[in-house]
Gaussian input, Z-matrix of N, CA and C with variables (Angstrom, degrees):
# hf/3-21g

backbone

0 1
 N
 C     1     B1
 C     2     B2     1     A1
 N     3     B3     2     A2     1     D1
 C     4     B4     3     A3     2     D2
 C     5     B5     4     A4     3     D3
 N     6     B6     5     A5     4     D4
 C     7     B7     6     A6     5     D5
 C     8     B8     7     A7     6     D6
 N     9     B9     8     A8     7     D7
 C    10    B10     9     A9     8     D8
 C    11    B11    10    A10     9     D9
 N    12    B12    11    A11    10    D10
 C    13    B13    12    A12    11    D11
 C    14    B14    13    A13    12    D12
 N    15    B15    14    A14    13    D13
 C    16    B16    15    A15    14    D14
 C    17    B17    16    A16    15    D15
 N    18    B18    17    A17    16    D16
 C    19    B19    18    A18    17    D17
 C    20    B20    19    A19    18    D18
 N    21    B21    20    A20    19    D19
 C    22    B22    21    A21    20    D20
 C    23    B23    22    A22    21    D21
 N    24    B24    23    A23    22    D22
 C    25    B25    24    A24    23    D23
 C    26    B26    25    A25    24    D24
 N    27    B27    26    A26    25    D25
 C    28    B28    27    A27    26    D26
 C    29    B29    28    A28    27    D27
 N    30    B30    29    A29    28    D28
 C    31    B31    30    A30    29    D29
 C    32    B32    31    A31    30    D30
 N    33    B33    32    A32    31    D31
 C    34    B34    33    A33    32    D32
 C    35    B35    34    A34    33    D33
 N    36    B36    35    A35    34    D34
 C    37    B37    36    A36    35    D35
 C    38    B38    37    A37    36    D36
 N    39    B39    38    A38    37    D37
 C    40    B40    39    A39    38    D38
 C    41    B41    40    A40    39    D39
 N    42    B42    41    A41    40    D40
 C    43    B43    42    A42    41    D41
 C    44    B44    43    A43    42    D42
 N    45    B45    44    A44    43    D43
 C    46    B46    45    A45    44    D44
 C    47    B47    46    A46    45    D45
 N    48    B48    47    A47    46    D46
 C    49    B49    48    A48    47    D47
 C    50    B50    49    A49    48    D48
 N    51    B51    50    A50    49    D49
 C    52    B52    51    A51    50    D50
 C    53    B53    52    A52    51    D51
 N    54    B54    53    A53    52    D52
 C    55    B55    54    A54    53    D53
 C    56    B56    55    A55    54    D54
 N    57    B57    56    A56    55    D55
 C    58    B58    57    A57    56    D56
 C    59    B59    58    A58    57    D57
 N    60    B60    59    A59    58    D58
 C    61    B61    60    A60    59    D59
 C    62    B62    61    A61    60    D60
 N    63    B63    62    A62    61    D61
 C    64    B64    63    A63    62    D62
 C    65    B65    64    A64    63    D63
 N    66    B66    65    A65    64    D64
 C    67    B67    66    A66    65    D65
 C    68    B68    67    A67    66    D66
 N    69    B69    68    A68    67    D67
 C    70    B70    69    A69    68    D68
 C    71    B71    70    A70    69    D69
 N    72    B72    71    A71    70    D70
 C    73    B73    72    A72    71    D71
 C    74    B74    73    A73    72    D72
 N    75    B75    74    A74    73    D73
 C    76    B76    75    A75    74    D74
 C    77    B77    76    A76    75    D75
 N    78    B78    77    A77    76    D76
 C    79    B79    78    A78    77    D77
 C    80    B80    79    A79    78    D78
 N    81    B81    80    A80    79    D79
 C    82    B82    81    A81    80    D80
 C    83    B83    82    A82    81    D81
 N    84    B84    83    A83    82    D82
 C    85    B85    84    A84    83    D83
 C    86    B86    85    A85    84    D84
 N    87    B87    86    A86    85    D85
 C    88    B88    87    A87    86    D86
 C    89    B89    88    A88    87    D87
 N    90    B90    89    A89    88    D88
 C    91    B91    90    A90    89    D89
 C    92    B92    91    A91    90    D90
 N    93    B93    92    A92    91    D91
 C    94    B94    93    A93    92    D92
 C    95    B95    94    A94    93    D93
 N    96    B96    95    A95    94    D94
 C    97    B97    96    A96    95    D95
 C    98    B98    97    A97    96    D96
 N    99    B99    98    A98    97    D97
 C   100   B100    99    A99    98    D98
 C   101   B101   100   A100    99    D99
 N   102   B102   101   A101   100   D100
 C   103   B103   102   A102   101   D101
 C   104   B104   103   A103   102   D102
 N   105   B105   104   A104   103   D103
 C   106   B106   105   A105   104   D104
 C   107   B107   106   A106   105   D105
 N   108   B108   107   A107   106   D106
 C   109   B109   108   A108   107   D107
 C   110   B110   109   A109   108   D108
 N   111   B111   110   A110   109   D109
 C   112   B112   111   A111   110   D110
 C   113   B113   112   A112   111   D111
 N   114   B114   113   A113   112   D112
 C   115   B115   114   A114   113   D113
 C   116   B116   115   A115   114   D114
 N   117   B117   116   A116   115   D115
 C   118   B118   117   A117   116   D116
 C   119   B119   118   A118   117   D117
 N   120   B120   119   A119   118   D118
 C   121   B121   120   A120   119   D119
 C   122   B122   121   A121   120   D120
 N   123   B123   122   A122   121   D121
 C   124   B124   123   A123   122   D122
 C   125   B125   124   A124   123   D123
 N   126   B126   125   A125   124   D124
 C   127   B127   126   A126   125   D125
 C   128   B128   127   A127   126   D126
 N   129   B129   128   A128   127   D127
 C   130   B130   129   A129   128   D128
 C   131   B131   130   A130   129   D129
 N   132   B132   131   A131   130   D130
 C   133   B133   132   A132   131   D131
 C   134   B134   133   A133   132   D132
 N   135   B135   134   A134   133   D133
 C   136   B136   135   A135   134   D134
 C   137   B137   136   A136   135   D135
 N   138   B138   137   A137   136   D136
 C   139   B139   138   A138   137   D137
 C   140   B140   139   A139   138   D138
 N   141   B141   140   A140   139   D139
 C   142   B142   141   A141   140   D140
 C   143   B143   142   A142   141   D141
 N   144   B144   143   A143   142   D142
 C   145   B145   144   A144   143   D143
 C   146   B146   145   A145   144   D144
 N   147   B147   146   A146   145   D145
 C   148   B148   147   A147   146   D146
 C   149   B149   148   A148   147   D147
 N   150   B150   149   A149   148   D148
 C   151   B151   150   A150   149   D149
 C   152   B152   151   A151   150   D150
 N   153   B153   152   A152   151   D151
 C   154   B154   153   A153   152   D152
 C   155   B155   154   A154   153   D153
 N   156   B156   155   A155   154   D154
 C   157   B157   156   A156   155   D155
 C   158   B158   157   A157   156   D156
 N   159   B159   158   A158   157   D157
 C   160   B160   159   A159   158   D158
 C   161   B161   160   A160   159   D159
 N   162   B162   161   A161   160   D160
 C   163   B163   162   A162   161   D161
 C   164   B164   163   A163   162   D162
 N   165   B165   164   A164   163   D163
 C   166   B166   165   A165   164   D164
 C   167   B167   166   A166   165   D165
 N   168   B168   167   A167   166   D166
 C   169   B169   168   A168   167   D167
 C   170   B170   169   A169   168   D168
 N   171   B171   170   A170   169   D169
 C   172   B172   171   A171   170   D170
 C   173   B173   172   A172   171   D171
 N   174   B174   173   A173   172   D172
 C   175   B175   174   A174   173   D173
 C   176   B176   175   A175   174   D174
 N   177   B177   176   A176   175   D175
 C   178   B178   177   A177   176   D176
 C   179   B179   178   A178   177   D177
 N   180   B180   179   A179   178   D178
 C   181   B181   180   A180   179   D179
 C   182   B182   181   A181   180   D180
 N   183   B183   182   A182   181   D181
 C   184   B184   183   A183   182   D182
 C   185   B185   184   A184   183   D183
 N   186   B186   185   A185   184   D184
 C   187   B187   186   A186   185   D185
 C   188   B188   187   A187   186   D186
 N   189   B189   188   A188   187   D187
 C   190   B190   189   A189   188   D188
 C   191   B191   190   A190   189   D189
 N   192   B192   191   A191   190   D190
 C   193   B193   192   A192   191   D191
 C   194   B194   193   A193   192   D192
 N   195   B195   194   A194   193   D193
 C   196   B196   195   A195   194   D194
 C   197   B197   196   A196   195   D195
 N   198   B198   197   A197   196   D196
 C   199   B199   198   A198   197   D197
 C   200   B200   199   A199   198   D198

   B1=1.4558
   B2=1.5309
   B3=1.4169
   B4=1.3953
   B5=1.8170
   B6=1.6536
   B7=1.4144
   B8=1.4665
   B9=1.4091
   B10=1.5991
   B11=1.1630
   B12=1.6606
   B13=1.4689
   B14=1.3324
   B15=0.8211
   B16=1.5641
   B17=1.9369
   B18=1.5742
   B19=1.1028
   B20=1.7152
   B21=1.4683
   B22=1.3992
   B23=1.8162
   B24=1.4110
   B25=1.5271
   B26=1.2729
   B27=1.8231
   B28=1.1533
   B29=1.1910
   B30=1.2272
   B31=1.6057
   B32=1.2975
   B33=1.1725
   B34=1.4754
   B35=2.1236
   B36=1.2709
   B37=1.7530
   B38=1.5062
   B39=1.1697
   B40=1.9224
   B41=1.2568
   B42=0.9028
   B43=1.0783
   B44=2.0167
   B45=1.8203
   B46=1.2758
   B47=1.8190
   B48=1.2916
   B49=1.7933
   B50=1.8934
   B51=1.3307
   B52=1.4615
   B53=1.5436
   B54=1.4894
   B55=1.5845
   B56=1.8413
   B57=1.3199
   B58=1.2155
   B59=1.5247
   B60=1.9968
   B61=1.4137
   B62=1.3081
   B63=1.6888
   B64=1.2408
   B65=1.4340
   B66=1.4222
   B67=1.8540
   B68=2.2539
   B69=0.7727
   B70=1.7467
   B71=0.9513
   B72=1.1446
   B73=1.4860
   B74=1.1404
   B75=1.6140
   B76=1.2261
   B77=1.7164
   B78=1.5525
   B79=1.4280
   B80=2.0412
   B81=1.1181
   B82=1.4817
   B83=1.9582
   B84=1.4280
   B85=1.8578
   B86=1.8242
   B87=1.3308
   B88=1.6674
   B89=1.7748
   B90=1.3780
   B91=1.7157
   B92=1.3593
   B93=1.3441
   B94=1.3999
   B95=1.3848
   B96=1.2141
   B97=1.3384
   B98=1.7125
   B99=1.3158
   B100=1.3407
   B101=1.1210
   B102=1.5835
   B103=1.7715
   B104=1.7774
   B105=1.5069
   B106=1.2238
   B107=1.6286
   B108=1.5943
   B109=1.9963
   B110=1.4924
   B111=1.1153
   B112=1.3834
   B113=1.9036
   B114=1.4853
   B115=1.2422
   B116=1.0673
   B117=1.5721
   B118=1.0613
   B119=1.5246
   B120=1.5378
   B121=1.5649
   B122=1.6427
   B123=2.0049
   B124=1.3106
   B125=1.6275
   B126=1.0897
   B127=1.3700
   B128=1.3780
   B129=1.4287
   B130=1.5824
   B131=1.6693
   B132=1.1009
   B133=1.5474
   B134=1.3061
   B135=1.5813
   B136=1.6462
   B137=1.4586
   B138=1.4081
   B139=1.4953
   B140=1.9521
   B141=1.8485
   B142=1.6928
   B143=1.8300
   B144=1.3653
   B145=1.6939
   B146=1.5235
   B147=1.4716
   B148=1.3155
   B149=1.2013
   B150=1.7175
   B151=1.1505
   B152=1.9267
   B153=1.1492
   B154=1.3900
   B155=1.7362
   B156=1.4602
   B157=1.0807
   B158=1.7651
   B159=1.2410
   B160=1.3285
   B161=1.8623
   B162=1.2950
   B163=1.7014
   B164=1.5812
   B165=1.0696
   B166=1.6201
   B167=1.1375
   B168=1.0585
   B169=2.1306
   B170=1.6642
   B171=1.7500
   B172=1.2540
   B173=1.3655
   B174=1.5624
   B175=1.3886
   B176=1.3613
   B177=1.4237
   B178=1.1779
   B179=1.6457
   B180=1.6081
   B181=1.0683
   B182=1.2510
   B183=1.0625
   B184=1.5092
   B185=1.9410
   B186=1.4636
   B187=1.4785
   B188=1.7864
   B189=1.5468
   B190=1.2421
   B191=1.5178
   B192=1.4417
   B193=1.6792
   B194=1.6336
   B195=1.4478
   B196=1.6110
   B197=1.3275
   B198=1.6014
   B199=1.4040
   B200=1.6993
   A1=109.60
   A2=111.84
   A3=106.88
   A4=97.79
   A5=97.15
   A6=95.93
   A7=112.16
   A8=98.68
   A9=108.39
   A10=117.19
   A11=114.93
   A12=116.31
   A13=109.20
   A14=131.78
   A15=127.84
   A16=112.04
   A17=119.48
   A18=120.95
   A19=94.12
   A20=108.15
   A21=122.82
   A22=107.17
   A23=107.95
   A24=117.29
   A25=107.09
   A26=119.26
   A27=119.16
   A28=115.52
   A29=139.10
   A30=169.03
   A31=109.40
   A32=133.61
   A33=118.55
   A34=101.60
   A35=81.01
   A36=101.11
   A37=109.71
   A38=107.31
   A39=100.84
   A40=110.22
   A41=148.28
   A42=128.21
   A43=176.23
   A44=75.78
   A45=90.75
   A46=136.66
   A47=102.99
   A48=135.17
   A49=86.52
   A50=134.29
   A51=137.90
   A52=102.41
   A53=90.33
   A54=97.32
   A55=115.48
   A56=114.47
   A57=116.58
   A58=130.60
   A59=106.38
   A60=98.78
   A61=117.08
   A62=125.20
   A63=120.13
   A64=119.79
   A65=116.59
   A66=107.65
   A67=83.99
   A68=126.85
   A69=99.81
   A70=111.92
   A71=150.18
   A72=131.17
   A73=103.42
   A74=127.66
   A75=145.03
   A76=103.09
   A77=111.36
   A78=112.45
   A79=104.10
   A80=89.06
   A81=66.32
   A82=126.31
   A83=95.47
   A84=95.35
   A85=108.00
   A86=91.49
   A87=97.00
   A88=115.01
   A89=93.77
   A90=99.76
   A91=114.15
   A92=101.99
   A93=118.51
   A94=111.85
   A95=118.62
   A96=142.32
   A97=116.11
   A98=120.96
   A99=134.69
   A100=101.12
   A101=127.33
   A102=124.28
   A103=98.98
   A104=106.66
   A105=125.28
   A106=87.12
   A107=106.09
   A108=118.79
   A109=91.83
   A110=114.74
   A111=109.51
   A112=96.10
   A113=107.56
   A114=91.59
   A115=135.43
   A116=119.04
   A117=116.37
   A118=121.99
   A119=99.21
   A120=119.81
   A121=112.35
   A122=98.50
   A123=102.38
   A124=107.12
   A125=136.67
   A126=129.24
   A127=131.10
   A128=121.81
   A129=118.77
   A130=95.07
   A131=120.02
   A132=132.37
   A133=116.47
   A134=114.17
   A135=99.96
   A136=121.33
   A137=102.80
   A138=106.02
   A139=119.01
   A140=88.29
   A141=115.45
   A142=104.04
   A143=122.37
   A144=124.71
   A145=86.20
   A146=120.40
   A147=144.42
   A148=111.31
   A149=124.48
   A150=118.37
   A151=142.05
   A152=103.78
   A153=122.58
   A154=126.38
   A155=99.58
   A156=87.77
   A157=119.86
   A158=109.54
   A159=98.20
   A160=112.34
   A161=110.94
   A162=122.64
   A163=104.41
   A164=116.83
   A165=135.91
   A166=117.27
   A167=101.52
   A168=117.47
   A169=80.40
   A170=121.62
   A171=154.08
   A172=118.50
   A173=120.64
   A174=112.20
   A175=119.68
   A176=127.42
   A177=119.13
   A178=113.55
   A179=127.61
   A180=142.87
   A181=126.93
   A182=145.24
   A183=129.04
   A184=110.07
   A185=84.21
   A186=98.81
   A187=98.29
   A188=118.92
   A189=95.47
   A190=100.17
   A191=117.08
   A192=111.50
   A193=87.91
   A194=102.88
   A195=122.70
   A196=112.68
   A197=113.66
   A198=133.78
   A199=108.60
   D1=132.43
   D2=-171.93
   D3=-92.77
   D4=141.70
   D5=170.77
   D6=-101.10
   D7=153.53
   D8=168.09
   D9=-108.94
   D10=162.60
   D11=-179.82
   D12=-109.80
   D13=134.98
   D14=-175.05
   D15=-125.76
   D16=127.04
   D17=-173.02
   D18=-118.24
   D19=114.97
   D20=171.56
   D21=-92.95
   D22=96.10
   D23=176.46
   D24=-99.46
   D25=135.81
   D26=179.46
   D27=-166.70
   D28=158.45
   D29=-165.10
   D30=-101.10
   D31=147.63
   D32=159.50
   D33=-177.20
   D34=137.19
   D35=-169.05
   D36=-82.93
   D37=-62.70
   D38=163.96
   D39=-106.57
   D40=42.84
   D41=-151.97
   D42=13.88
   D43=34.42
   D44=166.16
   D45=-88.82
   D46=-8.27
   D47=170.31
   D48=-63.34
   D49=-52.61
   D50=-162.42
   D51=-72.28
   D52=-68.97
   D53=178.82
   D54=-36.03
   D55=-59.13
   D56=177.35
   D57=-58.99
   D58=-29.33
   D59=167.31
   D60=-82.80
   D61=-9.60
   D62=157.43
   D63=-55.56
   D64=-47.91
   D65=-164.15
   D66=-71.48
   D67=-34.62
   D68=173.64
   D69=-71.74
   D70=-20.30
   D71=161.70
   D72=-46.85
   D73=-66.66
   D74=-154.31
   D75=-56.42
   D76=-47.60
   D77=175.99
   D78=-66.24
   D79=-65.47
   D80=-168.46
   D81=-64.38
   D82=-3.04
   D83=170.63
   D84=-63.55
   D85=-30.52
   D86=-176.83
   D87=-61.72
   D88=-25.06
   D89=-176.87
   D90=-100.67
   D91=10.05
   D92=-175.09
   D93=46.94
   D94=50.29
   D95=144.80
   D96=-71.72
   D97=122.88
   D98=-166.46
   D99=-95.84
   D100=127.23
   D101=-162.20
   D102=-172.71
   D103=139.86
   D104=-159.62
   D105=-127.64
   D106=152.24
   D107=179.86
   D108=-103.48
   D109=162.55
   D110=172.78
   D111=-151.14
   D112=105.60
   D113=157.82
   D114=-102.11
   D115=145.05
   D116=-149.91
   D117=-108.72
   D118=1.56
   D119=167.39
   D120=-73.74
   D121=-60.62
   D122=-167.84
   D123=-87.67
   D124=0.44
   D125=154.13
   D126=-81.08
   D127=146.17
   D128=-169.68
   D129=-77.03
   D130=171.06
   D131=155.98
   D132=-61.76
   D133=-47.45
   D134=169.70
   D135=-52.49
   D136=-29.65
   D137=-157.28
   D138=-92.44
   D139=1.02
   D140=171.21
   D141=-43.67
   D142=143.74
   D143=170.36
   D144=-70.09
   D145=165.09
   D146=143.21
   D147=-61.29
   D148=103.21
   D149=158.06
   D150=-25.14
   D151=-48.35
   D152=154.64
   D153=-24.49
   D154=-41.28
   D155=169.34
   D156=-98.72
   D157=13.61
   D158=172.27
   D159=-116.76
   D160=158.33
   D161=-170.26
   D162=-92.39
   D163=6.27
   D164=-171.12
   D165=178.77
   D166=160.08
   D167=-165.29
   D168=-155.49
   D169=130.47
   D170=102.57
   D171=-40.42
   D172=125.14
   D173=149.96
   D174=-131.58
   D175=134.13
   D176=-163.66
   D177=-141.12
   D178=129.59
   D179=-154.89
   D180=-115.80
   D181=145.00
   D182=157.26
   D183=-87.96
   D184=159.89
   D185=-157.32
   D186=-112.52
   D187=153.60
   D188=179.36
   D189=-129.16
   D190=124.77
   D191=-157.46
   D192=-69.81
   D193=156.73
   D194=144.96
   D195=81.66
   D196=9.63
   D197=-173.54
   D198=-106.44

């Protein structure tokens, strides 16, 4: 079985954008899918993974109703 790496990058205003890329980690740890969070507020840009090493990129946002 080939594994994939999966990098879940994301934003999030109160934190429900976090909460949610956590429960996919959580789903895909179960499938033994290999997957890293990346926030993208509290991390510097230098300190971003190299895309390269992942077979997929997630990106995930908060939304602001009525705007």
């Amino acid at each position: 079985m080939i594994m994939s790496k999966v990098l879940i990058a994301y934003g999030t205003r109160f934190g429900s954008t976090e909460e949610i890329s956590q429960e996919i980690v959580r789903i895909l740890e179960k499938e033994r899918i290999d997957s890293q969070l990346l926030d993208l507020q509290k991390t510097k840009l230098k300190e971003w993974l190299p895309l390269e090493g992942f077979d997929e990129v997630l990106v995930g946002s908060s939304i602001k109703i009525m705007k």
